[in-house]
C-alpha positions as CSV (number, residue, x, y, z in Angstrom):
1,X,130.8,130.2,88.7
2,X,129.2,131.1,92.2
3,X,129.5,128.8,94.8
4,X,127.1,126.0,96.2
5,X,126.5,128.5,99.2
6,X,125.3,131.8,96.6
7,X,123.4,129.2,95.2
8,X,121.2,128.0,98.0
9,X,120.9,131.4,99.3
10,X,119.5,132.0,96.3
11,X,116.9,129.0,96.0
12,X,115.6,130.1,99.8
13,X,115.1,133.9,98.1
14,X,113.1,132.4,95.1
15,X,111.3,130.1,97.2
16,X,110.3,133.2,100.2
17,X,109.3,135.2,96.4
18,X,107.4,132.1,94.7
19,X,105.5,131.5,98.7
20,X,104.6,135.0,98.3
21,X,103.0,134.9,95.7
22,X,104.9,135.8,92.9
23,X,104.1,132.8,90.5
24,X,105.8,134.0,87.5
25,X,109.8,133.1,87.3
26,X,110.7,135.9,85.3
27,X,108.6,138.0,87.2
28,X,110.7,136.5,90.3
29,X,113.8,137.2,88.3
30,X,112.7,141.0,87.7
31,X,112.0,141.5,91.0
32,X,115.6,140.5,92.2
33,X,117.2,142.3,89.8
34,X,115.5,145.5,90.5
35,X,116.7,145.0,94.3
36,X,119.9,143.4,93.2
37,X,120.6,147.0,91.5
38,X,119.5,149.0,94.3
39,X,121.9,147.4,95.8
40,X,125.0,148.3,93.8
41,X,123.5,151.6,93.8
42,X,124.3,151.9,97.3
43,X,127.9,150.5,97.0
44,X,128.6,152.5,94.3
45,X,127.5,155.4,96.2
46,X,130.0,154.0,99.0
47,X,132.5,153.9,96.9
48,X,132.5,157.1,95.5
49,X,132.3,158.4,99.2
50,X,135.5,156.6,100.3
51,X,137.3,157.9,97.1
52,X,136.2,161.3,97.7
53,X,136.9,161.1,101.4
54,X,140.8,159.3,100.5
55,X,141.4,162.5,98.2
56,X,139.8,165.2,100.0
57,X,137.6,166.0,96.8
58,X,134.0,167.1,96.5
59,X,132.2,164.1,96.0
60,X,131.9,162.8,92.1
61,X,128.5,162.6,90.9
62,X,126.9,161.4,93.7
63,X,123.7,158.5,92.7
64,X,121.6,159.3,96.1
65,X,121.6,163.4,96.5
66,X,121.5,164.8,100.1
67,X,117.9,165.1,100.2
68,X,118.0,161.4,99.1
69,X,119.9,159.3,101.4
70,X,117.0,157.3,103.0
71,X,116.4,155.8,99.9
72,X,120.3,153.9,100.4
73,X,119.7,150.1,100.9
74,X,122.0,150.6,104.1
75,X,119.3,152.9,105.4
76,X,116.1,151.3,105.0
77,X,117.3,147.6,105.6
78,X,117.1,148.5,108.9
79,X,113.6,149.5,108.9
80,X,110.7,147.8,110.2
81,X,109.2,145.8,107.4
82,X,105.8,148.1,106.9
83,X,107.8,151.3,107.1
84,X,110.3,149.5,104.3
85,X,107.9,148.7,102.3
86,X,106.3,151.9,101.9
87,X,110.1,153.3,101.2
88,X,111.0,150.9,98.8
89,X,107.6,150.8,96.8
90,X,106.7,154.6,97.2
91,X,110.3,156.4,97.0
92,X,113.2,154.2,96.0
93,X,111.1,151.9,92.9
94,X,110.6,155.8,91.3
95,X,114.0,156.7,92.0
96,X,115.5,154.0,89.8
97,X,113.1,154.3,87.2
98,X,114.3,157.5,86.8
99,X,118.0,157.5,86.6
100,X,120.5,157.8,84.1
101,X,120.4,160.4,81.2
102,X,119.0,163.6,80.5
103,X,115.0,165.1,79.7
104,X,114.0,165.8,76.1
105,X,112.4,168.6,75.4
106,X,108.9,167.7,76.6
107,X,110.5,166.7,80.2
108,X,110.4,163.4,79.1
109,X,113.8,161.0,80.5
110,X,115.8,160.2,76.9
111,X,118.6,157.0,78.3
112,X,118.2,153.8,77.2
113,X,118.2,153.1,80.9
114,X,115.6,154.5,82.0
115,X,113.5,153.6,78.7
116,X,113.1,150.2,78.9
117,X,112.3,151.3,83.1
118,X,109.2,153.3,81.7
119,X,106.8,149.9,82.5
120,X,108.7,148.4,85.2
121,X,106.5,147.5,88.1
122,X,106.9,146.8,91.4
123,X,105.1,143.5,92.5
124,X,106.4,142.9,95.8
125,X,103.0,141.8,97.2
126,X,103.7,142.2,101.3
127,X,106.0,144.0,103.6
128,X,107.1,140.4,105.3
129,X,108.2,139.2,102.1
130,X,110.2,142.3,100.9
131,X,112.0,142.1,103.9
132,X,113.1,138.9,104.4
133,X,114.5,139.2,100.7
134,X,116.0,142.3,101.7
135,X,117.7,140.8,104.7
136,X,118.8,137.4,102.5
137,X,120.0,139.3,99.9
138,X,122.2,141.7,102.1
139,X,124.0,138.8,102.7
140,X,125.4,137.8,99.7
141,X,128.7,139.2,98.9
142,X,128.5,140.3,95.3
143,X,131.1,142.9,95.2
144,X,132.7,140.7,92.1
145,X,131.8,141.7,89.1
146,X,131.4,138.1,88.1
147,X,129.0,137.0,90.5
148,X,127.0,139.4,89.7
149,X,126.9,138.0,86.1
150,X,127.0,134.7,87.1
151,X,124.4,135.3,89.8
152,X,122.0,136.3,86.9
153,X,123.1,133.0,84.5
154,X,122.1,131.0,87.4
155,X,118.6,132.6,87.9
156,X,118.0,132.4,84.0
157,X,118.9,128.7,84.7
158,X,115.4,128.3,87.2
159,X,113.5,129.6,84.2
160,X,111.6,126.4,82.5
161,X,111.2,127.4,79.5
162,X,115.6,128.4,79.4
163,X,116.7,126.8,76.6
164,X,113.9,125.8,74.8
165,X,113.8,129.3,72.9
166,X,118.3,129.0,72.8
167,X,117.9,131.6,75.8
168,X,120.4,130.1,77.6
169,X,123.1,132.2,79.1
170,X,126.6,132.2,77.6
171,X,129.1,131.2,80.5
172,X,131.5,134.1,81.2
173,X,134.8,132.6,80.5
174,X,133.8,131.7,77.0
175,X,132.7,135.5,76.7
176,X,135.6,136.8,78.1
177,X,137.9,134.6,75.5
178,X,136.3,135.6,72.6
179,X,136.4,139.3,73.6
180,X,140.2,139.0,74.5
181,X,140.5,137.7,70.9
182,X,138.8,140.0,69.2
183,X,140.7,142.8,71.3
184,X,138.2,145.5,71.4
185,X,139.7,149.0,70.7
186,X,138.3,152.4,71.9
187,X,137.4,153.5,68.4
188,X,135.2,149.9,67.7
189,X,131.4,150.5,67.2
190,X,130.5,147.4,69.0
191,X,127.0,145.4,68.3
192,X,125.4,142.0,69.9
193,X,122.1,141.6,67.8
194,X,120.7,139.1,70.8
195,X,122.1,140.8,73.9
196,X,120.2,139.4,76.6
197,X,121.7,140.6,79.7
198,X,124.3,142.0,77.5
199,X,127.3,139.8,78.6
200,X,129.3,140.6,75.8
201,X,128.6,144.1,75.8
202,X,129.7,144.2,79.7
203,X,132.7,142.2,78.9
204,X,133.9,144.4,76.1
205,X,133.3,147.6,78.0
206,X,135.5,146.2,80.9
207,X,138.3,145.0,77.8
208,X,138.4,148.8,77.1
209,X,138.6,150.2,80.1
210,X,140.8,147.6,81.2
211,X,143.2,148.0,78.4
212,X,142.6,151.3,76.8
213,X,141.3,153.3,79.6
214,X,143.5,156.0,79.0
215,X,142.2,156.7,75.7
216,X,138.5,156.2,76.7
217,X,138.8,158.4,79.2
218,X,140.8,160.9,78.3
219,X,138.0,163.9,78.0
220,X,134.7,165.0,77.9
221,X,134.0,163.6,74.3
222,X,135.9,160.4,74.8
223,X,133.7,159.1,77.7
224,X,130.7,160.7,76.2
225,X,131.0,158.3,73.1
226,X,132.7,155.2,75.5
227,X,129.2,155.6,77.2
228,X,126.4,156.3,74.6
229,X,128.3,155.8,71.0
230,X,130.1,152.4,71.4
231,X,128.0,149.7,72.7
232,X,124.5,148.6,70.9
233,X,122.2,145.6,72.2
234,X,118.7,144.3,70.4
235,X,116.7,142.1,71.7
236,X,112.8,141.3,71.5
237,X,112.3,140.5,75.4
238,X,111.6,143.8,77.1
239,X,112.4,142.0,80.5
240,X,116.0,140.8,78.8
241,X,116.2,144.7,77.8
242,X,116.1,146.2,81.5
243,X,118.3,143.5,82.8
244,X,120.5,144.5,79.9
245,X,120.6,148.3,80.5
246,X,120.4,147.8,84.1
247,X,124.1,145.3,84.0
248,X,125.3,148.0,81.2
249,X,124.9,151.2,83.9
250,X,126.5,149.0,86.7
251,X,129.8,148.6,84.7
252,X,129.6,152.5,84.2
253,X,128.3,152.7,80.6
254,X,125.0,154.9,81.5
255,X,123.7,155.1,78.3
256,X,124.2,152.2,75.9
257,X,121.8,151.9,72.7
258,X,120.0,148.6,74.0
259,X,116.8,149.0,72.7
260,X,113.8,146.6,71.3
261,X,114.2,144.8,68.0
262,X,113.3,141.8,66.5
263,X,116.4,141.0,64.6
264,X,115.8,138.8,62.0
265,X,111.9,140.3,61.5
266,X,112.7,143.4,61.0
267,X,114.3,144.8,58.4
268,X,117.4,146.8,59.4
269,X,118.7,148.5,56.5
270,X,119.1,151.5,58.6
271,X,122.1,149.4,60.5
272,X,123.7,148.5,57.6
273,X,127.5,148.0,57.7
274,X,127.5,150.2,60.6
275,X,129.6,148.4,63.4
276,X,133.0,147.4,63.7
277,X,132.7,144.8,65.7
278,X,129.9,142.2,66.8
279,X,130.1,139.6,70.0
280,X,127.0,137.1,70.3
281,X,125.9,134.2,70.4
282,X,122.2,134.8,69.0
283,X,119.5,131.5,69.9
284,X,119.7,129.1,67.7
285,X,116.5,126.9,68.6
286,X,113.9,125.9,65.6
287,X,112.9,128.2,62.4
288,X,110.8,130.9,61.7
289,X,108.4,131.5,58.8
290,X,109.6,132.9,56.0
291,X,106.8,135.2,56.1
292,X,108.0,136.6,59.2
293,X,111.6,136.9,58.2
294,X,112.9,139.9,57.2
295,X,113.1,140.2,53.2
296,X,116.5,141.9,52.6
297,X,118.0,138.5,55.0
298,X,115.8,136.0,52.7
299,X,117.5,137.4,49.8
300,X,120.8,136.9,51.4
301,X,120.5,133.3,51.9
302,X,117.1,131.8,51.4
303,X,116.3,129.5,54.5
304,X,113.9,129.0,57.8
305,X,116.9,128.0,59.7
306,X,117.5,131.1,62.7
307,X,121.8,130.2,62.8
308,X,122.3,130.8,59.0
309,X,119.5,134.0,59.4
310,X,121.8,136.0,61.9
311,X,125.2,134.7,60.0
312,X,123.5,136.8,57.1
313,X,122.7,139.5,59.4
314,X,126.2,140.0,61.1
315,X,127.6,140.1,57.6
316,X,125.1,142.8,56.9
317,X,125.6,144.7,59.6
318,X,129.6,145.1,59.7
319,X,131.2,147.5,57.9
320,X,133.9,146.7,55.9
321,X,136.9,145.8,57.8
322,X,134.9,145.1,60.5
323,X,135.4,141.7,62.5
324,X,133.4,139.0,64.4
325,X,133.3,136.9,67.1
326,X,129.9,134.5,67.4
327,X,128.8,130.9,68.6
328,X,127.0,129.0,66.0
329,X,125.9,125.1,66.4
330,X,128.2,122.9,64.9
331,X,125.5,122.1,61.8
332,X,126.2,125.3,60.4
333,X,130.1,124.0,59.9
334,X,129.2,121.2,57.8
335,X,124.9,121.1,56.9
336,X,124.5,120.2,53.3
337,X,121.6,122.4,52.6
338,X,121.9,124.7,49.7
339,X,122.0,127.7,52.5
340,X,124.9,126.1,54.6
341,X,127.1,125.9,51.5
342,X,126.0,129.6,50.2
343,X,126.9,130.7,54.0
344,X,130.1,128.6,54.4
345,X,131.4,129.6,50.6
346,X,130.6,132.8,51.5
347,X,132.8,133.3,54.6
348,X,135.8,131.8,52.9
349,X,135.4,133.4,49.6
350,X,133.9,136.6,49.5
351,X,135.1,137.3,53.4
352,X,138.1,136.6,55.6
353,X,137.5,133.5,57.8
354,X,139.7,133.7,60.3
355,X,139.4,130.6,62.9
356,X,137.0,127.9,63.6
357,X,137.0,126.8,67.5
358,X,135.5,123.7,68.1
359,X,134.1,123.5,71.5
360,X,132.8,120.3,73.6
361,X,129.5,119.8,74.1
362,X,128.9,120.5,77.6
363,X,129.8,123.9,77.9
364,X,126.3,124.8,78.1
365,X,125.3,122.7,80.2
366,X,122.9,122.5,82.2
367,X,120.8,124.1,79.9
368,X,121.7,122.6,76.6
369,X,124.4,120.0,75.8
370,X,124.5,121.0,71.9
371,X,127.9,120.6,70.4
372,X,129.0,124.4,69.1
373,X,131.9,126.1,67.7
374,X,133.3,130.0,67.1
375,X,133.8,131.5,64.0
376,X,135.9,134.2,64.0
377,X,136.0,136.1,60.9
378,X,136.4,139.6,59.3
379,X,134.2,141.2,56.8
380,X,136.1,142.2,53.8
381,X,133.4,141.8,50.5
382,X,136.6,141.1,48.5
383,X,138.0,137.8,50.1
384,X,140.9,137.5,52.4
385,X,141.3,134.0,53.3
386,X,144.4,132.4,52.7
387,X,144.5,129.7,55.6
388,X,141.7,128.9,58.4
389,X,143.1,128.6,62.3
390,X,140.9,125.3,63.6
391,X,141.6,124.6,67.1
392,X,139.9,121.7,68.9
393,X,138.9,122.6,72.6
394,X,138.5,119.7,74.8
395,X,138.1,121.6,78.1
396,X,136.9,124.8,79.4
397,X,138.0,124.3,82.4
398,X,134.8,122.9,83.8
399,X,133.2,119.2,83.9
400,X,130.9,119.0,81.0
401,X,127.9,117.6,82.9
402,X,125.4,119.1,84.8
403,X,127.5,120.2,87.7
404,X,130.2,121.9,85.6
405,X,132.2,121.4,88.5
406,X,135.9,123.4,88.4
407,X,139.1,121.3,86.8
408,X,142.6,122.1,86.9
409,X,143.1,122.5,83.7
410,X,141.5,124.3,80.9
411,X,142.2,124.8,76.6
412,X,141.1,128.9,77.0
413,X,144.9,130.2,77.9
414,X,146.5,128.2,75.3
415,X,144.1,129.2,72.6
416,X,144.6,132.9,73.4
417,X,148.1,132.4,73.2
418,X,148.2,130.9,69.8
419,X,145.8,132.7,68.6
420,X,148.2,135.7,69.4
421,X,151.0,134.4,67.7
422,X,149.3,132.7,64.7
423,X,152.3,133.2,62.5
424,X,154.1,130.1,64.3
425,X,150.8,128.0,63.8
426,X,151.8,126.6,60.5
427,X,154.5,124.4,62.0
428,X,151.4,122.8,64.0
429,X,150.7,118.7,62.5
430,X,147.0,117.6,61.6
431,X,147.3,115.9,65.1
432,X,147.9,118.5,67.7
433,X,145.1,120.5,68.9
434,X,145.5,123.5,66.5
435,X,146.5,123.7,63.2
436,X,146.1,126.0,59.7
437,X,144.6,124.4,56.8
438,X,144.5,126.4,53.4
439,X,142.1,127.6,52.0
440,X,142.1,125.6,48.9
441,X,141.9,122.4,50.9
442,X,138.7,124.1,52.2
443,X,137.0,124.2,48.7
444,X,138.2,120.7,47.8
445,X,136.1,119.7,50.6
446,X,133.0,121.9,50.0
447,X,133.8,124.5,52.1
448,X,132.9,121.8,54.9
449,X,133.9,123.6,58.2
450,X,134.0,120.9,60.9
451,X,137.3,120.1,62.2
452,X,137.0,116.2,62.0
453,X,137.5,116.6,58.5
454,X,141.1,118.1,58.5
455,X,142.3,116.4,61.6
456,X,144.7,113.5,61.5
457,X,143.8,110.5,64.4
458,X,146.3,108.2,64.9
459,X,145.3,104.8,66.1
460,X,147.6,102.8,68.7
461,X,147.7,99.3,68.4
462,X,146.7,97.5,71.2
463,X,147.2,93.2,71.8
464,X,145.2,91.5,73.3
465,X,145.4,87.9,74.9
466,X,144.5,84.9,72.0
467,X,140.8,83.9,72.8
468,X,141.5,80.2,74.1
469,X,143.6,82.2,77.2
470,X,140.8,85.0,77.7
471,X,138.4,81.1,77.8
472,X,140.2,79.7,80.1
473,X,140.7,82.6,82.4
474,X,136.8,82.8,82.0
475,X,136.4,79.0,83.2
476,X,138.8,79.6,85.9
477,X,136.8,82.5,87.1
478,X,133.4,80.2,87.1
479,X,135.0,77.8,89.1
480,X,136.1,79.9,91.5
481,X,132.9,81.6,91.5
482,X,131.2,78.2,91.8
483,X,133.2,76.6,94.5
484,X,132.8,80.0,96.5
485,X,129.1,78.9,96.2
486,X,129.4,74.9,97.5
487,X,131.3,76.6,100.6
488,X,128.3,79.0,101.4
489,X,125.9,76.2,101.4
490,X,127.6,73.8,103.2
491,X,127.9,76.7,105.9
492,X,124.2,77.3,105.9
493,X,123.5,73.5,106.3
């Protein structure tokens, strides 16, 4: 979470953008990210000088050339604002569309990076505003890779319309858990079929290197398929699709396949059981037609309803063996619609469900309060499923109103650590916070998912005083009450 002071340095850059006449918030939200990434550019590039400088190497791959170091955000901040301007909007804006990845044949730049660039524009309208923004932003400190995600989660936030088409961004720590859990390895084809900014995609690619960084990088070939064969976004908002690319090349994976797709519209038969692995939490607002629904989906499960659409889509996509990771609204755990029951039996029967996570509803606040849950399960098309993990989360370690102001405590640690050690989960009662319930049990109760129905409550007695002594501590009250009233009048006479 950034801080209240990120925050209103923030507001006063949206507010110099929006009084200079960018109306548009996602327009605004472009505009900063293009800067935001020039940038990093620039620190990178700082980086890679100190490293080469601490070794006495040649430098690495360097992002600005020799002939190319005025375009460095350390060199033209300091310019006058009409001489910046001209910089930023005649040299550096080209540069960047242009990075990343090699020419096809015709000359023409092949990454997914620079790609989804090919229309980006530059609508900084004046030299006074670019550089104030340019001198605001230089002071925030964002050499933390999470601010810089949650930097972005926040400017999503200003949007309006957020949340009203499920847009909302997924907060990082929740990301992060469910990437530990699913404990990406180096040979995992890895797919989000709403990737946004690509939050999960970033997270995963920071669990490899992080973990199996060895093996990723070990040669040419390794990091050549760590970089362009590992990681696949869709999305249909092209402006969601440079941010994407854009956070993918900052964490070092230049050419991710992020590209433009409609994923429950168009048919994908050509992705079919090809990924290992899939992290998302796709939008989940309203339905779609069923004319605009892609056909091979429709005969999957036959419903308007977008959750159960993109259950049936990560099933279609994951190969065999293949395992998932995904936020659904806690209908799909227990709707009584012909397609939540196909869905549900589904998972359990013909697939291994692995663990239901119940999650409060304020985690994604302030943009929705809608009670959730993860489903974790593994793809198998011959069943699996002998017991199903539920664990009930009561805290992420934030307050679950609008202010999602830090706590002390939080469920996340604990539920990566049993989830770890599973095998000592079955001596867990119905009335601790995580337990195992078979699978039979499941289909006695119509494959009904929510946790409610196999936790135990236990009720605590509680006495209370007989009513004729709560009375008479009542009418002892009013006559307190009322002689405090005779004393105040007689004092005002």
């Amino acid at each position: 979470m950034i801080t209240g002071e990120i925050k209103s340095r923030i507001d006063r850059i949206w507010d110099t953008m929006w009084s200079g006449g960018i109306s548009n918030p996602l327009s605004v939200i472009e505009q900063l990210t293009y800067l935001l990434f020039i940038k990093r550019l620039d620190e990178l590039q700082t980086l890679k000088e100190s490293r080469a400088a601490r070794t006495g190497k040649i430098l690495d791959n360097p992002v600005f050339p020799p002939d190319r170091q005025h375009l460095r955000w350390s060199r033209f901040r300091d310019m006058a604002p009409e001489q910046m301007y001209g910089v930023v909007r005649d040299e550096v804006f080209p540069f960047i569309k242009n990075l990343g990845g090699g020419n096809g044949g015709n000359g023409e730049r092949t990454s997914t990076y620079s790609r989804h660039m090919k229309d980006a524009m530059f609508l900084i309208p004046a030299p006074r505003v670019l550089a104030s923004v340019v001198d605001q932003l230089d002071a925030v400190d964002m050499h933390d890779r999470d601010t810089k995600g949650d930097l972005y989660e926040y400017m999503l936030g200003k949007i309006a319309t957020a949340g009203q088409n499920g847009q909302f961004r997924t907060p990082r720590h929740i990301i992060r858990l469910m990437t530990d859990m699913t404990a990406p390895v180096p040979e995992d084809v890895i797919c989000d079929p709403a990737c946004g900014t690509a939050g999960f995609l970033v997270a995963a690619s920071e669990y490899l290197e992080k973990h199996h960084g060895d093996a990723v990088f070990r040669d040419a070939a390794s990091r050549r398929r760590f970089s362009e064969a590992t990681f696949h976004g869709y999305d249909f908002d092209t402006t969601m699709l440079r941010i994407g690319s854009m956070n993918m090349m900052l964490h070092g994976v230049e050419n991710p396949d992020i590209r433009y797709r409609d994923s429950l519209a168009q048919s994908g038969e050509d992705d079919a059981e090809k990924y290992t692995l899939i992290l998302a939490n796709p939008p989940f607002a309203g339905s779609l037609d069923y004319e605009s629904t892609a056909k091979d989906l429709l005969q999957a499960v036959k419903t308007k309803k977008t959750e159960l659409l993109f259950l049936a889509l990560f099933l279609r996509l994951l190969k065999k063996g293949g395992r998932a990771a995904v936020i659904v609204p806690d209908g799909v755990l227990f709707g009584s619609s012909n397609a939540h029951k196909r869905l549900r039996t589904a998972l359990v029967e013909e697939h291994k469900l692995d663990a239901v996570i119940s999650m409060p509803s304020g985690v994604f606040r302030p943009y929705a309060g809608v009670s959730t849950a993860v489903l974790l399960f593994t793809r198998t098309g011959s069943g699996g499923t002998d017991t199903v993990w539920f664990y009930d989360m009561h805290s992420d370690g934030f307050s679950l109103d609008d202010k999602r102001t830090l706590l002390p405590d939080s469920d996340l640690p604990d539920i990566l650590r049993r989830w770890k050690n599973r095998d000592a989960e079955g001596e867990r009662k119905r009335t601790d916070r995580s337990f195992l319930v078979p699978k039979a049990e499941i289909a006695e109760n119509g494959y009904d998912l929510s946790i409610n129905r196999y936790r135990e409550v236990t009720y605590r007695a509680v006495e209370y005083d007989p009513p004729h002594v709560i009375l008479e501590r009542l009418a002892a009250l009013e006559e307190e009450i009322a002689g405090g009233r005779r004393e105040l009048e007689e004092l005002l006479g």
